[in-house]
PQR file with spaces between the fields and no chain letter, atoms N, CA, C, O and H, PARSE charges and radii, in Angstrom:
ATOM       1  N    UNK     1       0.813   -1.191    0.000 -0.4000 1.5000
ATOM       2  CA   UNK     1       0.000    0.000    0.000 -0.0000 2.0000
ATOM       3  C    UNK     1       0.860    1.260    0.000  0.5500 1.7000
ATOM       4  O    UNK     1       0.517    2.360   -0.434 -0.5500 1.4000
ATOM       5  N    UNK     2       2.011    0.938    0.543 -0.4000 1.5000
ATOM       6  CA   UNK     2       2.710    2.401    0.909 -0.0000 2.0000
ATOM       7  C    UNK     2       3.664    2.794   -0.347  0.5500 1.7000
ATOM       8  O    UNK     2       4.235    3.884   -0.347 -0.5500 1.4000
ATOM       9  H    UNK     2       2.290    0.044    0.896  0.4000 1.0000
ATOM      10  N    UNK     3       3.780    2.097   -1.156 -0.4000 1.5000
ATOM      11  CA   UNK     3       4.257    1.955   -2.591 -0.0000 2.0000
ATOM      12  C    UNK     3       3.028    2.619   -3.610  0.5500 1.7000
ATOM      13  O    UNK     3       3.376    3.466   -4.432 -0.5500 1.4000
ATOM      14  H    UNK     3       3.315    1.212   -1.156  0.4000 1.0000
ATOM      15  N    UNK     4       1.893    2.294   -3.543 -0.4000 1.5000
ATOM      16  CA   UNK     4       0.813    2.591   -4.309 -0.0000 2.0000
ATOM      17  C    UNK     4       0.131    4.279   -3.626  0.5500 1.7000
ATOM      18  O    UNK     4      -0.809    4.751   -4.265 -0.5500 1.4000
ATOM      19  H    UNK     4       1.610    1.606   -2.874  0.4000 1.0000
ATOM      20  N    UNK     5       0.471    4.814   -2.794 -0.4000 1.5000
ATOM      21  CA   UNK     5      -0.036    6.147   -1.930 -0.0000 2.0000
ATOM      22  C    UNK     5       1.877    6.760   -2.830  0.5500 1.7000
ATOM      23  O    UNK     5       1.981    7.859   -3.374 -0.5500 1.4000
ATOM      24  H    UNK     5       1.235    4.430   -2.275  0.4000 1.0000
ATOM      25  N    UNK     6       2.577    6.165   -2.778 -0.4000 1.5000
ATOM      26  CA   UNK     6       3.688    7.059   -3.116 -0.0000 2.0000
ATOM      27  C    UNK     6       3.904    7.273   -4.621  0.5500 1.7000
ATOM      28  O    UNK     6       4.701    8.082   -5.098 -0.5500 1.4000
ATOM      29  H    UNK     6       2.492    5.272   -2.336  0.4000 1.0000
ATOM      30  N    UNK     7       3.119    6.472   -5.293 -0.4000 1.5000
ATOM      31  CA   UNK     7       3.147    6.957   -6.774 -0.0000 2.0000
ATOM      32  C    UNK     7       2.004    7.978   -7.160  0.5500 1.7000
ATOM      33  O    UNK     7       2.004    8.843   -8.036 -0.5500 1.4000
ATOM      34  H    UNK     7       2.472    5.816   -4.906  0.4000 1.0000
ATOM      35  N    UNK     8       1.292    7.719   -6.493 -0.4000 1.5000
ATOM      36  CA   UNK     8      -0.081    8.304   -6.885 -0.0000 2.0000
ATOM      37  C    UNK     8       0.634    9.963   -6.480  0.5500 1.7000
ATOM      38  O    UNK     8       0.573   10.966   -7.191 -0.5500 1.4000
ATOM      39  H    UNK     8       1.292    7.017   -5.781  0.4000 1.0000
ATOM      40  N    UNK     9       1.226    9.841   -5.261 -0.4000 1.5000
ATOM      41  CA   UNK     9       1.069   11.541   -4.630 -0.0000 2.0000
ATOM      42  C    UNK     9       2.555   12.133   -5.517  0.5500 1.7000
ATOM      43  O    UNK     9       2.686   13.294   -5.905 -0.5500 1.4000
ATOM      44  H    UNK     9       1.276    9.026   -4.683  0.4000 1.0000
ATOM      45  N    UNK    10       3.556   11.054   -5.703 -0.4000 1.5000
ATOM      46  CA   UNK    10       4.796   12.045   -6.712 -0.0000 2.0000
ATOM      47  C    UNK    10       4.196   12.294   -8.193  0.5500 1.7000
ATOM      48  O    UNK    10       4.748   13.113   -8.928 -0.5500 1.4000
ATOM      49  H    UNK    10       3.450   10.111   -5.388  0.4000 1.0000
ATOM      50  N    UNK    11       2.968   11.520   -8.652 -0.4000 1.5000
ATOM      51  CA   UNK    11       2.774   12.136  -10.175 -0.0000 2.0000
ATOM      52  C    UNK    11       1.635   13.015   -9.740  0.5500 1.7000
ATOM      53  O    UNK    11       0.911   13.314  -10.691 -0.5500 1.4000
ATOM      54  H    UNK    11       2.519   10.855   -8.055  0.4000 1.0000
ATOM      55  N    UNK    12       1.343   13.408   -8.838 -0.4000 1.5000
ATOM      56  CA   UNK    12       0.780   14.522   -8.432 -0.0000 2.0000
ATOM      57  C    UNK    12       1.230   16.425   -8.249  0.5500 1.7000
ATOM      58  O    UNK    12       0.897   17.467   -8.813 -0.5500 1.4000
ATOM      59  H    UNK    12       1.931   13.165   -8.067  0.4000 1.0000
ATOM      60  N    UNK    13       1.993   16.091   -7.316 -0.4000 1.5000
ATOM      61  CA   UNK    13       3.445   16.893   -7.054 -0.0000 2.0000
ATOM      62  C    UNK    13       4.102   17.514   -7.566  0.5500 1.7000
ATOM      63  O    UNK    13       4.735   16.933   -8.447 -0.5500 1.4000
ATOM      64  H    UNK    13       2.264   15.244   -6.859  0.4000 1.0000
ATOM      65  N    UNK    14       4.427   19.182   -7.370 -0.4000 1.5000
ATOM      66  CA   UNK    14       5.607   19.637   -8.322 -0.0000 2.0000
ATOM      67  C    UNK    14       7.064   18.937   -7.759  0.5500 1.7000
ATOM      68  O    UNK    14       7.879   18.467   -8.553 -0.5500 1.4000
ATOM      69  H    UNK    14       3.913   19.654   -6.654  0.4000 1.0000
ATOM      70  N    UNK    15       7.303   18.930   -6.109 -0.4000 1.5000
ATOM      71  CA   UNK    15       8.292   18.284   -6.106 -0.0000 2.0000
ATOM      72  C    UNK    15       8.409   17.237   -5.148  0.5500 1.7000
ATOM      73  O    UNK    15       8.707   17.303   -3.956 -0.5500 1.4000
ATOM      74  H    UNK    15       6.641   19.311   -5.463  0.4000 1.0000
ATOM      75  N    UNK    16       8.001   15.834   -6.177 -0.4000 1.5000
ATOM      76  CA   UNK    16       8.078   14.866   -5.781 -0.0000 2.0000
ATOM      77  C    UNK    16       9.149   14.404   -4.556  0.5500 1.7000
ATOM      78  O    UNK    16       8.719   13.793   -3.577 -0.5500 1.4000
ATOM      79  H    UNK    16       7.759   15.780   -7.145  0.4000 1.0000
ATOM      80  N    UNK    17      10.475   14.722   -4.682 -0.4000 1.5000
ATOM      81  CA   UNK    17      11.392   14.679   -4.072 -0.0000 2.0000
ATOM      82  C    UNK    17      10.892   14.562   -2.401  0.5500 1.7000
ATOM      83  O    UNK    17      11.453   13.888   -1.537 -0.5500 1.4000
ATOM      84  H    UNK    17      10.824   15.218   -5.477  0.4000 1.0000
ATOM      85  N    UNK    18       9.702   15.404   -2.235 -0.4000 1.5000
ATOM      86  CA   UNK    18       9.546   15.509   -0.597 -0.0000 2.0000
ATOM      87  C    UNK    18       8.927   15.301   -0.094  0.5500 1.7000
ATOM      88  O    UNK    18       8.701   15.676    1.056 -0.5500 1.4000
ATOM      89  H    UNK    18       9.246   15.951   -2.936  0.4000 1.0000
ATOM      90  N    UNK    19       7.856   13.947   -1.358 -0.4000 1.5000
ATOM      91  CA   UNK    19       6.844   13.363   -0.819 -0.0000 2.0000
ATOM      92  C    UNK    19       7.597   12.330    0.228  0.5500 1.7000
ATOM      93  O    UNK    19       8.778   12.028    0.058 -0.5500 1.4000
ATOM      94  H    UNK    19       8.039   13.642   -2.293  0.4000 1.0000
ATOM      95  N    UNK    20       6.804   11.811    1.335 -0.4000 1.5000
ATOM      96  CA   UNK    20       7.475   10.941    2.062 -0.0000 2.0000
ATOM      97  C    UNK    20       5.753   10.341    2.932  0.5500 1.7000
ATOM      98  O    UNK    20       4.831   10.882    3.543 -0.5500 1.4000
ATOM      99  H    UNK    20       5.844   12.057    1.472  0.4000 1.0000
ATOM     100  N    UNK    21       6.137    8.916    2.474 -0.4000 1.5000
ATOM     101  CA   UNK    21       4.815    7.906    3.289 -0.0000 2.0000
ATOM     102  C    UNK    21       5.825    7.303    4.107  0.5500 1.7000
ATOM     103  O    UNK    21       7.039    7.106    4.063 -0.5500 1.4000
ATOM     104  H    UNK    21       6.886    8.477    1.977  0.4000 1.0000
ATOM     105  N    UNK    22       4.682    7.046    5.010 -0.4000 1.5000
ATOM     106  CA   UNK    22       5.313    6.141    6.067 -0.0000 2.0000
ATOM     107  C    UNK    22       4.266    5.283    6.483  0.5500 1.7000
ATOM     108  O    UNK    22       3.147    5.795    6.482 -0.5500 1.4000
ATOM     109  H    UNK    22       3.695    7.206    5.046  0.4000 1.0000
ATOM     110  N    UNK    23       4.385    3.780    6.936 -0.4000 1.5000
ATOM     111  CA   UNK    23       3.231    2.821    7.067 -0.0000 2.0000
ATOM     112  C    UNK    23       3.288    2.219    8.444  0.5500 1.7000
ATOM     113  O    UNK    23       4.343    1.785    8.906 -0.5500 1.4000
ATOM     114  H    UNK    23       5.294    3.364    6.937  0.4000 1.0000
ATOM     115  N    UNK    24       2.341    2.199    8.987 -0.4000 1.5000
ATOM     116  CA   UNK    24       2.079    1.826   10.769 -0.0000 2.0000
ATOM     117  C    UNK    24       1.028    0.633   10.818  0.5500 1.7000
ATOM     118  O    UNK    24      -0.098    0.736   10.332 -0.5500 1.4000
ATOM     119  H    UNK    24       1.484    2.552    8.612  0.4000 1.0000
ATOM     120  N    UNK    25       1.431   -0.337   11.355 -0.4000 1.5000
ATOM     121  CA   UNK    25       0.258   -1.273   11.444 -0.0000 2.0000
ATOM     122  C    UNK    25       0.230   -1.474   12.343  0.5500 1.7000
ATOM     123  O    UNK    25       1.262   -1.461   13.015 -0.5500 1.4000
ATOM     124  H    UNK    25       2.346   -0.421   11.749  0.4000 1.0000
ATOM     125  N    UNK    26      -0.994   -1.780   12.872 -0.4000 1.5000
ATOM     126  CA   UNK    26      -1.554   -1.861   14.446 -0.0000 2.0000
ATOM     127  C    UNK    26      -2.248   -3.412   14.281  0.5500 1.7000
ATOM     128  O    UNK    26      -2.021   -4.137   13.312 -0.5500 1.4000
ATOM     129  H    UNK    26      -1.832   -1.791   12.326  0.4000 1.0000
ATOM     130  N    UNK    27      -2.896   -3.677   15.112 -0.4000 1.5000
ATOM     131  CA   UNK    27      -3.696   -4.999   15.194 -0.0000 2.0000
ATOM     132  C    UNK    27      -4.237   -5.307   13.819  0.5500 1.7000
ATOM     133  O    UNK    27      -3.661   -6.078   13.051 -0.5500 1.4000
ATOM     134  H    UNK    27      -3.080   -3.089   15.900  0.4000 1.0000
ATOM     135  N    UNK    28      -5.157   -4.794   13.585 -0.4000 1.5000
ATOM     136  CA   UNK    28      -6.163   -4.757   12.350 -0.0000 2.0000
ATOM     137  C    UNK    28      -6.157   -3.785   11.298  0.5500 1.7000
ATOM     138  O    UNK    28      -6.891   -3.946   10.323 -0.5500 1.4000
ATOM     139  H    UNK    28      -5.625   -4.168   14.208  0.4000 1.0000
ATOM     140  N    UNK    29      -5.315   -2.678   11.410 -0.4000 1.5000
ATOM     141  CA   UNK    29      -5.408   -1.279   11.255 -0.0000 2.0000
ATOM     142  C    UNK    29      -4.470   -1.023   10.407  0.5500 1.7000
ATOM     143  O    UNK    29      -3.512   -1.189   11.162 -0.5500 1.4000
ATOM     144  H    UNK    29      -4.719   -2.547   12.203  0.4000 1.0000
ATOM     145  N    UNK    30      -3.965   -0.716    9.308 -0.4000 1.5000
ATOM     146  CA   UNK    30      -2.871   -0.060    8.433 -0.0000 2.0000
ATOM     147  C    UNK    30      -3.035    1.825    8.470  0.5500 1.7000
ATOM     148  O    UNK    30      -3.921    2.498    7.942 -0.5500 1.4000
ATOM     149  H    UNK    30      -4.743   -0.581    8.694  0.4000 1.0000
ATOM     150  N    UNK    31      -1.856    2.292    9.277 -0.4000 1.5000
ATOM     151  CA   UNK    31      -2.393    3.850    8.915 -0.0000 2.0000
ATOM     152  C    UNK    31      -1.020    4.150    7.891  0.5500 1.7000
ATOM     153  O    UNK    31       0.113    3.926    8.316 -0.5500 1.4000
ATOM     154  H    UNK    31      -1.137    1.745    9.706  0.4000 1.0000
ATOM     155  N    UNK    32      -1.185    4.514    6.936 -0.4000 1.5000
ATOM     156  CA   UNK    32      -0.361    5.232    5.928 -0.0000 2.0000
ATOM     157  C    UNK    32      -0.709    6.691    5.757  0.5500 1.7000
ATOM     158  O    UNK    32      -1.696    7.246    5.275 -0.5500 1.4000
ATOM     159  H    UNK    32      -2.106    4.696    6.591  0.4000 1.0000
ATOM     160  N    UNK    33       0.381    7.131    6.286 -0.4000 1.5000
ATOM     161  CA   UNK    33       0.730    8.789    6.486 -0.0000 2.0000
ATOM     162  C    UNK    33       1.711    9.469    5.456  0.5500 1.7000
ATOM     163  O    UNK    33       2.883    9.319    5.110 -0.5500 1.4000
ATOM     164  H    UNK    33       1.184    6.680    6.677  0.4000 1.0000
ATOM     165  N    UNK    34       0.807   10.172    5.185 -0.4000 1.5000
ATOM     166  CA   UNK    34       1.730   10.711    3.552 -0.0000 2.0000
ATOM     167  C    UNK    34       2.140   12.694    3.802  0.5500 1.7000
ATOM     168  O    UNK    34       1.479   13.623    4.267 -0.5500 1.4000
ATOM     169  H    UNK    34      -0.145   10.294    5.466  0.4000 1.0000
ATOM     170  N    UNK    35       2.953   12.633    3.457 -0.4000 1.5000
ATOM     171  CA   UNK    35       3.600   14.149    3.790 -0.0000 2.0000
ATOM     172  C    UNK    35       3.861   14.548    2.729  0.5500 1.7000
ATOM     173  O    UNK    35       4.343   13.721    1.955 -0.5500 1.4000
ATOM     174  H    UNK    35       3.489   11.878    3.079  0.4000 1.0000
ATOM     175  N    UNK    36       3.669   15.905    2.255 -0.4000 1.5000
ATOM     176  CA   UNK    36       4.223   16.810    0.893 -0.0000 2.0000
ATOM     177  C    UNK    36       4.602   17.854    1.283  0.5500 1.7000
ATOM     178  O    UNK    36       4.553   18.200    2.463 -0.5500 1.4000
ATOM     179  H    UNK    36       3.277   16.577    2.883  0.4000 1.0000
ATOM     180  N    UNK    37       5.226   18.808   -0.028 -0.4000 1.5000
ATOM     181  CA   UNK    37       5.848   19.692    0.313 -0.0000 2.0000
ATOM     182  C    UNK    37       4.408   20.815    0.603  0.5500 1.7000
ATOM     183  O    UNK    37       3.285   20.549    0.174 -0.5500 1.4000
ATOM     184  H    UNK    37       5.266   18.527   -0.987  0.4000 1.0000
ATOM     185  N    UNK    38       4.799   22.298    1.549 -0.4000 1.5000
ATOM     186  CA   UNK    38       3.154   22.822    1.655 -0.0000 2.0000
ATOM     187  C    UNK    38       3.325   22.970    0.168  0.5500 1.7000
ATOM     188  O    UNK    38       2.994   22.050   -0.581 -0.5500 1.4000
ATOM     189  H    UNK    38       5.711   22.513    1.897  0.4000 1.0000
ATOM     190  N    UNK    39       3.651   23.694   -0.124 -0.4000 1.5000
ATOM     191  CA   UNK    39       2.844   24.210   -1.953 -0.0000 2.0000
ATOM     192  C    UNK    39       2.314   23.292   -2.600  0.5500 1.7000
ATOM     193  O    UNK    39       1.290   23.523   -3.244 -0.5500 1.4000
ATOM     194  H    UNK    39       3.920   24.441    0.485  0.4000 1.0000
ATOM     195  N    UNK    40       2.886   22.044   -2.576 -0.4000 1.5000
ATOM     196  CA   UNK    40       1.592   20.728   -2.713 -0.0000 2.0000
ATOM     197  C    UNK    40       0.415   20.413   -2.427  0.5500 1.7000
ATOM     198  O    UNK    40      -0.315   19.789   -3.198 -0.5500 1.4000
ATOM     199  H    UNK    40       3.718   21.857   -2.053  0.4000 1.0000
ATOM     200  N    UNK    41       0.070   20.821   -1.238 -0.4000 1.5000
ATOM     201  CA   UNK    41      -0.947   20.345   -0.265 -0.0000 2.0000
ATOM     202  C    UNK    41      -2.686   20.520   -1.085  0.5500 1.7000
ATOM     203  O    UNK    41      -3.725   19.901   -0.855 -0.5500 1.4000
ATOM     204  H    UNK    41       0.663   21.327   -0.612  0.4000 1.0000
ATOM     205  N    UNK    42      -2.457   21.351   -1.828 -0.4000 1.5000
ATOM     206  CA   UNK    42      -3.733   21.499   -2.313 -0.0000 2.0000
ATOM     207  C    UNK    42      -4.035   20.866   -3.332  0.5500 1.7000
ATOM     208  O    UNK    42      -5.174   20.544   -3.669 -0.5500 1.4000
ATOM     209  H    UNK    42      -1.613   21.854   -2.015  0.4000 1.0000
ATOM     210  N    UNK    43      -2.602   20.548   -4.131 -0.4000 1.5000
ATOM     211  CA   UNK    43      -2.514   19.399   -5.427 -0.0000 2.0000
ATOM     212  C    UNK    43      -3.202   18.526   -4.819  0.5500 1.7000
ATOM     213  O    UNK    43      -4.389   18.300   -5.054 -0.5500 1.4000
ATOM     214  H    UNK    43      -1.677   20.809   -3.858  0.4000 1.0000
ATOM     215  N    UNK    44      -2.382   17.850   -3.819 -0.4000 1.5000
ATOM     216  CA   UNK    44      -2.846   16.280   -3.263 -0.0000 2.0000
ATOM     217  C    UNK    44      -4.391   16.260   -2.558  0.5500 1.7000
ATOM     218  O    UNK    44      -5.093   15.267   -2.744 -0.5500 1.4000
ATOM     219  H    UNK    44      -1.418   18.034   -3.627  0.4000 1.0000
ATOM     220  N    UNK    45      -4.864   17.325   -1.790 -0.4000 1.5000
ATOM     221  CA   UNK    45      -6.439   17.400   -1.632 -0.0000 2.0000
ATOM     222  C    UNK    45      -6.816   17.427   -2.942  0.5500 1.7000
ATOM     223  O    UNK    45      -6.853   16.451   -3.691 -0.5500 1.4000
ATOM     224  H    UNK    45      -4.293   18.132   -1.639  0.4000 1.0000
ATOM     225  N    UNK    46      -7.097   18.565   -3.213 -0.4000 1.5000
ATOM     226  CA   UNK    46      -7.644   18.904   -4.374 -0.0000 2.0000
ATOM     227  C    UNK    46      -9.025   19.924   -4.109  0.5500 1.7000
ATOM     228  O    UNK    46      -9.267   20.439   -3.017 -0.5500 1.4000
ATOM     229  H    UNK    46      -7.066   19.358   -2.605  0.4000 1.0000
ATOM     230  N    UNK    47      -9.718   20.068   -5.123 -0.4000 1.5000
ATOM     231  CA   UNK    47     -11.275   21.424   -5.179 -0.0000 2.0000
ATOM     232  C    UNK    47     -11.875   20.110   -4.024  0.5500 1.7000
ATOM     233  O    UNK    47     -11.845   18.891   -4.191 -0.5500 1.4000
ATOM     234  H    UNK    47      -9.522   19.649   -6.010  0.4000 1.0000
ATOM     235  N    UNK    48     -12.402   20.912   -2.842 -0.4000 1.5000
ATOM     236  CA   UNK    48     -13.635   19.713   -1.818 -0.0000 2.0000
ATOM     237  C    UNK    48     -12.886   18.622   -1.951  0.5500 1.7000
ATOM     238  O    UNK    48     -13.525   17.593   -2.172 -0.5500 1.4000
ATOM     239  H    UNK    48     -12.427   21.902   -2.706  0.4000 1.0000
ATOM     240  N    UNK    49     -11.744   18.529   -1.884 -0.4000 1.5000
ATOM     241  CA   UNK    49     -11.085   17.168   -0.943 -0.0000 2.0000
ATOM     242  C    UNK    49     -11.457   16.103   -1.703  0.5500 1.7000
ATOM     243  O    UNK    49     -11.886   15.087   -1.157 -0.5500 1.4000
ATOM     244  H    UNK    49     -11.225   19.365   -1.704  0.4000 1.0000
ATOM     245  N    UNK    50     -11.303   16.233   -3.505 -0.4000 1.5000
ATOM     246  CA   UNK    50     -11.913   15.436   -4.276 -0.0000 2.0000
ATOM     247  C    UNK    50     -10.508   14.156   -4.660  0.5500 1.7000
ATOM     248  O    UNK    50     -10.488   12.928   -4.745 -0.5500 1.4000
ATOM     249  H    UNK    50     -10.955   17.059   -3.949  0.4000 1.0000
ATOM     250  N    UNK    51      -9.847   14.853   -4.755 -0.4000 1.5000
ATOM     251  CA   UNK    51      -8.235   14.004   -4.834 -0.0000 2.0000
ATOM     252  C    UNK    51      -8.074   13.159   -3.532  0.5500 1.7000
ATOM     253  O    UNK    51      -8.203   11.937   -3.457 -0.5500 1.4000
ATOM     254  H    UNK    51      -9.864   15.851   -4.686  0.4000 1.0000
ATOM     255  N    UNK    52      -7.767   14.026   -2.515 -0.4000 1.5000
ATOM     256  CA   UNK    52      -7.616   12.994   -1.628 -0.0000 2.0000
ATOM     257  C    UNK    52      -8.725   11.826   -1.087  0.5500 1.7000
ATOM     258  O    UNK    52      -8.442   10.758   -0.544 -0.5500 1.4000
ATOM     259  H    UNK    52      -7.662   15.018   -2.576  0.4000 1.0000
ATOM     260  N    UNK    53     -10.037   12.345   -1.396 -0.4000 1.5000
ATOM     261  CA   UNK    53     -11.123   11.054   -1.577 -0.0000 2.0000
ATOM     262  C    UNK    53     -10.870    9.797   -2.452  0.5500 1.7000
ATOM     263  O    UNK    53     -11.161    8.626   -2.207 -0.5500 1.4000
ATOM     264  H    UNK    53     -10.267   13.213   -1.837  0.4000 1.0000
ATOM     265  N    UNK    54     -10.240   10.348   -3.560 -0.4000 1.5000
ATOM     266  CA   UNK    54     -10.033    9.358   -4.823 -0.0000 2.0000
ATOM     267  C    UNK    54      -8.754    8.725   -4.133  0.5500 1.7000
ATOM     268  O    UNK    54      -8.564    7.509   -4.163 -0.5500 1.4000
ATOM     269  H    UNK    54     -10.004   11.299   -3.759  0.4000 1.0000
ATOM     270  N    UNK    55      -8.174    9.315   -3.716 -0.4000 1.5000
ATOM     271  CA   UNK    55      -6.765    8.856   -3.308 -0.0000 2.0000
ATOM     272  C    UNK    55      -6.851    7.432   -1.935  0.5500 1.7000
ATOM     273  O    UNK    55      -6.119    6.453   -1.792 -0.5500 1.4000
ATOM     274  H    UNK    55      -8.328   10.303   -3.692  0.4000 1.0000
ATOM     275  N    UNK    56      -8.029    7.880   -1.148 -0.4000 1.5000
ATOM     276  CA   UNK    56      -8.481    6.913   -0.272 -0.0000 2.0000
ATOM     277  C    UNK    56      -9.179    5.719   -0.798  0.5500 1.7000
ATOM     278  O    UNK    56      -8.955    4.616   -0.301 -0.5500 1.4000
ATOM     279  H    UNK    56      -8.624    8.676   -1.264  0.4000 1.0000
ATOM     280  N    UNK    57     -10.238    5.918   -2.039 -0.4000 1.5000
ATOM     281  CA   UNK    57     -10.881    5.199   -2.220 -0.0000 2.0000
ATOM     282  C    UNK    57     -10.063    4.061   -3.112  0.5500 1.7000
ATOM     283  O    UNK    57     -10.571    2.940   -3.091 -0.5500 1.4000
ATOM     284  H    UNK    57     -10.419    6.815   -2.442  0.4000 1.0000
ATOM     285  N    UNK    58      -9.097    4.194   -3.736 -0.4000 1.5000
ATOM     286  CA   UNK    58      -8.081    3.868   -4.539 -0.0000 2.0000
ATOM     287  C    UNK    58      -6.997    2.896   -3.916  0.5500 1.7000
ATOM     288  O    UNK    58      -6.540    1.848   -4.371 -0.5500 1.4000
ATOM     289  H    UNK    58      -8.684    5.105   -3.754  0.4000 1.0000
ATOM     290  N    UNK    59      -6.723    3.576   -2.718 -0.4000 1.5000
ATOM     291  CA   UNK    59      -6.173    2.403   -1.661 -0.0000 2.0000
ATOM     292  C    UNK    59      -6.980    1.032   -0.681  0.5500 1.7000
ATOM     293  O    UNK    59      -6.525    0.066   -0.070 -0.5500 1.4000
ATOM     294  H    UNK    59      -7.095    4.428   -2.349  0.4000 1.0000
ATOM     295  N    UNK    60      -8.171    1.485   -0.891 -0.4000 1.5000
ATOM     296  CA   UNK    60      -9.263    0.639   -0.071 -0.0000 2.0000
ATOM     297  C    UNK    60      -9.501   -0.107   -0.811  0.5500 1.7000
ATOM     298  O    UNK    60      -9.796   -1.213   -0.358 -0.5500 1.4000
ATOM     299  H    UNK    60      -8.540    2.270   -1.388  0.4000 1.0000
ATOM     300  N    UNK    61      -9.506    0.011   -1.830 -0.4000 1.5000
ATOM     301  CA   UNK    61      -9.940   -1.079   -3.272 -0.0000 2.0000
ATOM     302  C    UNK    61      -8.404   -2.187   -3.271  0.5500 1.7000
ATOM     303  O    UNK    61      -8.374   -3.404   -3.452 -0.5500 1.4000
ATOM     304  H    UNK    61      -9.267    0.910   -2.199  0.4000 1.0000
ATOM     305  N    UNK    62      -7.283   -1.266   -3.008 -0.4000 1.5000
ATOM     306  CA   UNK    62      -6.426   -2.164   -3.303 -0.0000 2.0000
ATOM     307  C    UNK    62      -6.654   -3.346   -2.186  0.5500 1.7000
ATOM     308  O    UNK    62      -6.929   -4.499   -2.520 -0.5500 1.4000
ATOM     309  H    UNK    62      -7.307   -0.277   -2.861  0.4000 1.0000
ATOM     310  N    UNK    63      -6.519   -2.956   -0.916 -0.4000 1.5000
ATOM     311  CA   UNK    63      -6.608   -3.356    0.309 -0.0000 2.0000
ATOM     312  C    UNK    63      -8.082   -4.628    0.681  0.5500 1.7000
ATOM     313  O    UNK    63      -8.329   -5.314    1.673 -0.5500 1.4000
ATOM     314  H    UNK    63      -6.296   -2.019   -0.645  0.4000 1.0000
ATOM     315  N    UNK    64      -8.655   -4.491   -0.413 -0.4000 1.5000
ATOM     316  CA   UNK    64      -9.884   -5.059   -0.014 -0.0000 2.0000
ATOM     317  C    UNK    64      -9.957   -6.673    0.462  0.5500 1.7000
ATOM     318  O    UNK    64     -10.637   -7.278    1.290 -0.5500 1.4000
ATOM     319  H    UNK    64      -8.455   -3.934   -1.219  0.4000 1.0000
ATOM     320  N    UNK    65      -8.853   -7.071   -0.537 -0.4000 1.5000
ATOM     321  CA   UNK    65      -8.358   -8.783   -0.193 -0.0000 2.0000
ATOM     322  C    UNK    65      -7.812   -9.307    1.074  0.5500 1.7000
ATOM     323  O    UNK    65      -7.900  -10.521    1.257 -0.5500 1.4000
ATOM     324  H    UNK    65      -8.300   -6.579   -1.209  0.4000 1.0000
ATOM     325  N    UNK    66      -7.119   -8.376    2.206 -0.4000 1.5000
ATOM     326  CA   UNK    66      -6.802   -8.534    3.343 -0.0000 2.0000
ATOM     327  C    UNK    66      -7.933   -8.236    4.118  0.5500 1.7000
ATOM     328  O    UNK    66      -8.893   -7.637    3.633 -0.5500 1.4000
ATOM     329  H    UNK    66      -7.048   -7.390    2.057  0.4000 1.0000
ATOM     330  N    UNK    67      -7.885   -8.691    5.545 -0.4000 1.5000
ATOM     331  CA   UNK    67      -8.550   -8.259    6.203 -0.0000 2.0000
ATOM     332  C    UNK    67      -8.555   -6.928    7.090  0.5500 1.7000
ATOM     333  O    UNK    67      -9.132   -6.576    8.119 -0.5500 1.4000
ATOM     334  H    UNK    67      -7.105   -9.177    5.939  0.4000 1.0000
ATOM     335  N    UNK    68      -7.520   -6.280    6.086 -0.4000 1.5000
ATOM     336  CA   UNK    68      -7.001   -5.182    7.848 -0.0000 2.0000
ATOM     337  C    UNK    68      -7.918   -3.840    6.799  0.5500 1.7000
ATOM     338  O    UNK    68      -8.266   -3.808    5.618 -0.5500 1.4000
ATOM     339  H    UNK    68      -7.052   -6.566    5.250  0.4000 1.0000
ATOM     340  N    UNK    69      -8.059   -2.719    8.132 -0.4000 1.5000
ATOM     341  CA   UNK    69      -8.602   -1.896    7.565 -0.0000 2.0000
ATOM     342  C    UNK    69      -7.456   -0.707    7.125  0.5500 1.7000
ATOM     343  O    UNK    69      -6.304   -0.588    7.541 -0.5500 1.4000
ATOM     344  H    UNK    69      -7.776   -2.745    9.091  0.4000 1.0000
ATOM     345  N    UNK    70      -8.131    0.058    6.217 -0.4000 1.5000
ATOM     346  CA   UNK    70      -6.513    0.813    5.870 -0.0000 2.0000
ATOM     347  C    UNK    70      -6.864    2.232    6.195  0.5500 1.7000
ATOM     348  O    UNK    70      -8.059    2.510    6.095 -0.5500 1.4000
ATOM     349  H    UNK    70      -9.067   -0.039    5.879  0.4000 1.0000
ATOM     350  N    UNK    71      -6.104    3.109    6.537 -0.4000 1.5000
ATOM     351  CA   UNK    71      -6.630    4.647    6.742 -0.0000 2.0000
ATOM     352  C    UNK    71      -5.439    5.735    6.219  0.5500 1.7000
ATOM     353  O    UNK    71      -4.320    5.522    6.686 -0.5500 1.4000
ATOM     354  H    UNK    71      -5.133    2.883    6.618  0.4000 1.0000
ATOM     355  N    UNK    72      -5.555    6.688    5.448 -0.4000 1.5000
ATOM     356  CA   UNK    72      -4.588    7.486    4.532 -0.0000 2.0000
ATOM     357  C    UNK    72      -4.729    8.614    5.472  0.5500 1.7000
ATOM     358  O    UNK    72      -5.718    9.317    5.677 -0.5500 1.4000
ATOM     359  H    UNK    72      -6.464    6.862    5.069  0.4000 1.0000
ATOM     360  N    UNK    73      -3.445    8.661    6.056 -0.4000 1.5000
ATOM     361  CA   UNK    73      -3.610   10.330    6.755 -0.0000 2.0000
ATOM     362  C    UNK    73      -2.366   11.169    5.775  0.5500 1.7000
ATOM     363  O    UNK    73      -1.255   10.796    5.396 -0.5500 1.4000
ATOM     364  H    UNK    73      -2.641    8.090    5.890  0.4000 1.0000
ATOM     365  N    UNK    74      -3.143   12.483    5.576 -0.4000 1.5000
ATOM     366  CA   UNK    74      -2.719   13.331    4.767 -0.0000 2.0000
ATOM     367  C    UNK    74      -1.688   14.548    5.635  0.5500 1.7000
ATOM     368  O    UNK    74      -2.193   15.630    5.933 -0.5500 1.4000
ATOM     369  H    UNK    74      -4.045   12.785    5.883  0.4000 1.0000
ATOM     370  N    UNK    75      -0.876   14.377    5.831 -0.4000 1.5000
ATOM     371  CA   UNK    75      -0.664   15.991    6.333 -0.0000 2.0000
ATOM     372  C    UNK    75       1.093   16.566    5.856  0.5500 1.7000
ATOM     373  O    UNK    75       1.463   17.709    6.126 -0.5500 1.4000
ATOM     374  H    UNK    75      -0.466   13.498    5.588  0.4000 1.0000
């Protein structure tokens, strides 16, 4: 998952270079935390948080075959 959140957000990105995920698993729980540069930040949301919706829904689909739940924190 943390491979698939890091392509999506560097062909997003003017500078990829400072995207940085990081992946935490808990019991049941995958949290993947994704960081950009600020002047990014609105790329990767997007108009009403339409990107980063797609961006969640995109990883949940991948995720669907395991049982763990997955959660994309943006900041």
């Amino acid at each position: 998952m943390k491979e698939l959140v890091e392509v999506i957000a560097k062909s997003l990105v003017d500078y990829p270079d400072e995207v940085v995920v990081t992946e935490t698993t808990d019991n049941d729980t995958v949290t993947i935390e994704l960081k950009v540069a600020p002047d990014d930040m609105g790329k990767v949301i997007g108009k009403q948080g339409r990107i980063a919706k797609s961006i969640r829904t995109v990883v949940k689909a991948a995720a669907s075959k395991g049982d763990k739940k997955v959660i994309v924190d943006i900041k």
